[in-house]
C-alpha positions as CSV (number, residue, x, y, z in Angstrom):
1,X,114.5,126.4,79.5
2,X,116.6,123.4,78.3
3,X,114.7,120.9,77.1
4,X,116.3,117.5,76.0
5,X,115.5,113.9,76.2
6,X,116.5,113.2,78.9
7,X,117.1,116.5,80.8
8,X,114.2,119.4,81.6
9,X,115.2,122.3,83.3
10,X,113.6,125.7,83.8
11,X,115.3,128.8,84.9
12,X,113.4,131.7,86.3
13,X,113.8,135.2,85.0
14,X,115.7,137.8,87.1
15,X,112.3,140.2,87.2
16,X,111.0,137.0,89.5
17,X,113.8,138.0,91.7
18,X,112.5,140.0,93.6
19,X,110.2,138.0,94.8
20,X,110.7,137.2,99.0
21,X,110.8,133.8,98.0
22,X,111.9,132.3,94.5
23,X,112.5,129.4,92.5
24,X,115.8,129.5,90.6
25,X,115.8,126.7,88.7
26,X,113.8,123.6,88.6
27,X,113.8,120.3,86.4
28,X,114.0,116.5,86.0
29,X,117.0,114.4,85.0
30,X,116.3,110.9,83.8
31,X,119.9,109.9,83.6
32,X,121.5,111.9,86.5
33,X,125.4,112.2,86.4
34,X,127.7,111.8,89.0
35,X,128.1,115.4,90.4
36,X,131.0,117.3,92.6
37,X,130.7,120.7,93.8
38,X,133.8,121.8,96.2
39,X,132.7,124.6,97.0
40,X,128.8,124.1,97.1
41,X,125.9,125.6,95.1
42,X,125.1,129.2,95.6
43,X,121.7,128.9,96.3
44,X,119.4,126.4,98.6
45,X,119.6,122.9,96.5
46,X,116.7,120.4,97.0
47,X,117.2,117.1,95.0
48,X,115.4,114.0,96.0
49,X,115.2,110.4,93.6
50,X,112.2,109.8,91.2
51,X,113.7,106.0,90.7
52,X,116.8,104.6,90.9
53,X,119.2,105.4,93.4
54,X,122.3,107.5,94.4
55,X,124.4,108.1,97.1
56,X,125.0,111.7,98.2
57,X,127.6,113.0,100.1
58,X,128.1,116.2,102.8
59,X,129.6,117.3,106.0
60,X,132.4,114.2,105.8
61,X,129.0,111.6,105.6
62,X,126.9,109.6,103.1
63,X,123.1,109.5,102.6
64,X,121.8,106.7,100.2
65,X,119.0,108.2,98.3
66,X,116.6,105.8,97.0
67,X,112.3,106.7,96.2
68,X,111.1,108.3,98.8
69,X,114.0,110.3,99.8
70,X,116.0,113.6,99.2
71,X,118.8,116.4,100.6
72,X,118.2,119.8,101.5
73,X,121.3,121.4,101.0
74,X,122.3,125.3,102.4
75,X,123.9,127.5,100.0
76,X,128.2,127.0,99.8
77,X,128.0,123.5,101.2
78,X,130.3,121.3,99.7
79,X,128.6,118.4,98.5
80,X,128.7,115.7,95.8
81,X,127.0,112.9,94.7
82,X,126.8,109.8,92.4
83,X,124.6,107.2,91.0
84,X,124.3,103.8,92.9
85,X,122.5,102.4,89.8
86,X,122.9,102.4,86.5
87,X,119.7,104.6,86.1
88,X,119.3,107.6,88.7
89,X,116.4,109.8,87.9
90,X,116.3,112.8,90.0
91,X,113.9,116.5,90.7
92,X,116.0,119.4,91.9
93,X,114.4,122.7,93.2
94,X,117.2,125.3,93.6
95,X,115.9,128.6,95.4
96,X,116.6,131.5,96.9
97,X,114.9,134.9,98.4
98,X,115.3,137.4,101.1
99,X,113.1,135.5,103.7
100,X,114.3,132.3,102.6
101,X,116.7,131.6,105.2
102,X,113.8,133.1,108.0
103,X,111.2,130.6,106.1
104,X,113.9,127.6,107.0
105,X,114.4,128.2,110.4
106,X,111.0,129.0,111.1
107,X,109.9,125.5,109.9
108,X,112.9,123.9,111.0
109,X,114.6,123.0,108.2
110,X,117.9,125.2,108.5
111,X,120.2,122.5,108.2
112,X,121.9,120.2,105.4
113,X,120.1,117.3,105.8
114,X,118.8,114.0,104.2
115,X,115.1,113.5,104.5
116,X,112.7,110.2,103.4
117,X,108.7,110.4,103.5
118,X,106.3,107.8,103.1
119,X,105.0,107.1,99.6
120,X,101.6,108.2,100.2
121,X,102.1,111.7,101.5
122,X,101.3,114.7,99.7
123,X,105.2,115.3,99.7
124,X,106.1,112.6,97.0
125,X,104.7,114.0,94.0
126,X,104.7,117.6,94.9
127,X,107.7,118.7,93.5
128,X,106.6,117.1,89.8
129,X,103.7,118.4,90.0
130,X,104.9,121.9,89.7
131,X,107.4,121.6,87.3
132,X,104.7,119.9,85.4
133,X,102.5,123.6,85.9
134,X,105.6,125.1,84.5
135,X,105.6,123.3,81.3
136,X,101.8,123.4,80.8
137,X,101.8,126.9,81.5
138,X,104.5,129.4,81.8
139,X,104.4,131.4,85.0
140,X,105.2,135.0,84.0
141,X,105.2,136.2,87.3
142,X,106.5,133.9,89.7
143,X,103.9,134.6,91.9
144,X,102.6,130.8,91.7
145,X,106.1,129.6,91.5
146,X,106.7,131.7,94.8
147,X,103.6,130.0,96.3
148,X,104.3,126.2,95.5
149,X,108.2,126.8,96.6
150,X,106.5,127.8,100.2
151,X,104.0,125.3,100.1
152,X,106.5,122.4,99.7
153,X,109.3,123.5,102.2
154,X,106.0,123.3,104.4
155,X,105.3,119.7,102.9
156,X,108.8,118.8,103.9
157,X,108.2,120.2,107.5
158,X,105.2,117.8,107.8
159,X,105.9,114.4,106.0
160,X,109.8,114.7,106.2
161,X,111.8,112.2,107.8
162,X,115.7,112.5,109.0
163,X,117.5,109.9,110.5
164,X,115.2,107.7,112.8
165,X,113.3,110.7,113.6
166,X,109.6,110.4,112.9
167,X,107.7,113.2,110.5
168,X,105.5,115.7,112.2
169,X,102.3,114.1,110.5
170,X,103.5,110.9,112.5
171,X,103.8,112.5,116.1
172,X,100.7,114.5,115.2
173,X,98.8,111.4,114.7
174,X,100.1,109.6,117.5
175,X,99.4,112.6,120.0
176,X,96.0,113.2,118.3
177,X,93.9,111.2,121.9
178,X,96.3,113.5,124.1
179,X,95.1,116.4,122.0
180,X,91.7,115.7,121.4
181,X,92.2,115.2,125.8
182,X,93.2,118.9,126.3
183,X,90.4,120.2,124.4
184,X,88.0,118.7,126.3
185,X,89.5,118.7,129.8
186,X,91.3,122.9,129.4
187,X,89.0,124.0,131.9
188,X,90.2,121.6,134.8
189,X,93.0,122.8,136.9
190,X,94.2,119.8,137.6
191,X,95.0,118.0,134.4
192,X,98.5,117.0,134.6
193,X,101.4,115.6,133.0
194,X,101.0,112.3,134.5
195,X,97.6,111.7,133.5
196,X,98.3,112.4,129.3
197,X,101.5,110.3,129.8
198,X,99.0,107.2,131.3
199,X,97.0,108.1,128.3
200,X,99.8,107.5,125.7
201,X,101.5,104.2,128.2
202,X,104.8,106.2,127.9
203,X,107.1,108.2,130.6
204,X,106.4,111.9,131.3
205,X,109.5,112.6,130.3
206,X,109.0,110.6,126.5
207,X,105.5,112.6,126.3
208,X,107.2,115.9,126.5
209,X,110.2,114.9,123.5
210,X,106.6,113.6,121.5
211,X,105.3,117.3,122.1
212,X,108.9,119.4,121.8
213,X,109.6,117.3,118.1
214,X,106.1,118.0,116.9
215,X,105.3,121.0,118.6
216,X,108.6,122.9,119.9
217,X,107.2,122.9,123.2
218,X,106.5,121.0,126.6
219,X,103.0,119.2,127.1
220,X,102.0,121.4,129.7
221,X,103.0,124.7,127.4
222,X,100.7,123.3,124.9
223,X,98.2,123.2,127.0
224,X,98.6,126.7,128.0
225,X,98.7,127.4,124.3
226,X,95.3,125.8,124.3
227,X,93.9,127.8,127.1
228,X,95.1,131.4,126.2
229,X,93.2,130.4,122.9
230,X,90.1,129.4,124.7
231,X,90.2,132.8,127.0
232,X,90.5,134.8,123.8
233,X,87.6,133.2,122.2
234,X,85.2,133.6,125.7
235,X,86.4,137.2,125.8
236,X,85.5,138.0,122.6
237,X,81.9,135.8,122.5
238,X,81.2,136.8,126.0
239,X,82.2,140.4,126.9
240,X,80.6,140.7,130.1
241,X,82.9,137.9,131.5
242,X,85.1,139.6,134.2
243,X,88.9,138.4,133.6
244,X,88.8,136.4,136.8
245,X,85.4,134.9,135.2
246,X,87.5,133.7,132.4
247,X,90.4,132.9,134.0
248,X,88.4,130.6,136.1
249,X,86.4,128.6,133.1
250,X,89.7,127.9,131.0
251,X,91.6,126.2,133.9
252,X,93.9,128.7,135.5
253,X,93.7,128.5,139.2
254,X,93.7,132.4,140.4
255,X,93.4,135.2,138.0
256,X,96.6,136.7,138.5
257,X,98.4,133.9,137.2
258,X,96.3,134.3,134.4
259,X,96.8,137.8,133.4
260,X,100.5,137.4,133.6
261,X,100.0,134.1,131.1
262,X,98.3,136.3,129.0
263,X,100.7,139.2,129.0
264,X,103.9,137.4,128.9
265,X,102.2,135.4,125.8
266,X,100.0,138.2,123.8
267,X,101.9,141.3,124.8
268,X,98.6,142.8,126.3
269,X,96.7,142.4,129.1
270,X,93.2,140.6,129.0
271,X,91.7,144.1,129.9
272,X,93.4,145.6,126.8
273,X,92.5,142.4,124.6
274,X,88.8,143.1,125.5
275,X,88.7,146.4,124.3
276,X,90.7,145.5,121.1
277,X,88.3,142.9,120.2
278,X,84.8,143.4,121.3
């Protein structure tokens, strides 16, 4: 640890390593100097502005980072960046691991990237709050470290905001009466497309971009999501259901369609399901 004034940093011993996922280094700078790395940093590099502001630059492009706002940068990116005031406080998270890259894709997050959240999300104070656990207590094993790098790359995922694209939390929120809709309505074979877009006033076509950005898939694939969890649940609380019984309460018009669904989606047939689970 280098502790200063103005500049707290703690590096991670080498035994916390071998951890699938690890913090390198994390710390606080309350006078942040203008930075230029040619040839990138070898590890995944989160910095994001406590006050102040700089201006941070990657891939040929600028991204003005005031409160509220930070980059996720890939390892060996060229990058640099600069203050825009004359005080630029700044957190930085580098980390590392073997699933790291896996973890990033998975939520989404695999690219170089500037992101801004809204103040009141559970994102904003995050990161200080655990280098704050470092200082109070040292974490021999990493384990918690490991934990809270996780937890915030999920954060990120949820309250994150790039460009003029809205967070997941947002397009959550906004599809919550379309959700709340398919809960209650699964059963019916003919909910459609064009009745959840009426819902929401907007196109078919915009209601399935609201689902693929929040979800990663179509409106109607979420409902089938919804109804292979539903079947699951009956077959398990009601064994003596036959499949086309089941297949016929959570919306799907014939049974064959069903068990196909199923298949394609669980690996195993209902049949096989039942006798796994009940």
């Amino acid at each position: 640890m280098i502790l200063t004034p103005h500049h707290l940093r703690f590096f991670l011993t080498t035994r916390e390593h071998s951890l699938p996922l690890f913090i390198e280094s994390i710390g606080f700078n309350s006078r942040q100097e203008d930075v230029s790395r040619p040839e990138g940093y070898p590890c995944f590099h989160w910095i994001q502005t406590v006050s102040g502001e700089g201006i941070f630059t990657f891939k040929g492009g600028t991204f003005r980072l005031g409160e509220q706002s930070g980059v996720l940068l890939l390892p060996g990116e060229s990058h640099a960046y600069r203050r825009a005031t004359k005080v630029w406080r700044t957190l930085y998270i580098t980390f590392d691991g073997p699933i790291a890259a896996a973890v990033l894709t998975a939520l989404g997050l695999k690219h170089t990237r500037g992101y801004h959240w809204d103040k009141d999300s559970e994102l904003h104070t995050f990161g200080e709050g655990i280098l704050h656990s470092l200082v109070s207590e040292r974490d021999l094993s990493g384990l918690d470290a490991s934990a809270n790098m996780y937890r915030f790359l999920t954060l990120l995922r949820k309250y994150g905001q790039h460009s003029s694209m809205p967070s997941l939390s947002h397009n959550v929120e906004r599809l919550a009466p379309v959700l709340a809709f398919m809960e209650q309505n699964y059963a019916s074979p003919d909910v459609g497309l064009s009745d959840m877009a009426v819902m929401m006033n907007v196109s078919a076509r915009h209601l399935n971009t609201l689902f693929k950005q929040a979800f990663g898939v179509t409106s109607y694939a979420y409902l089938i999501v919804i109804r292979l969890r539903k079947a699951k649940e009956m077959m398990t609380e009601y064994p003596h259901l036959t499949v086309k019984e089941v297949s016929e309460r959570v919306g799907f018009r014939d049974a064959s369609h069903f068990v196909a669904t199923f298949r394609r989606a669980e690996g195993i047939t209902p049949e096989r399901f039942k006798l796994l689970y009940t």
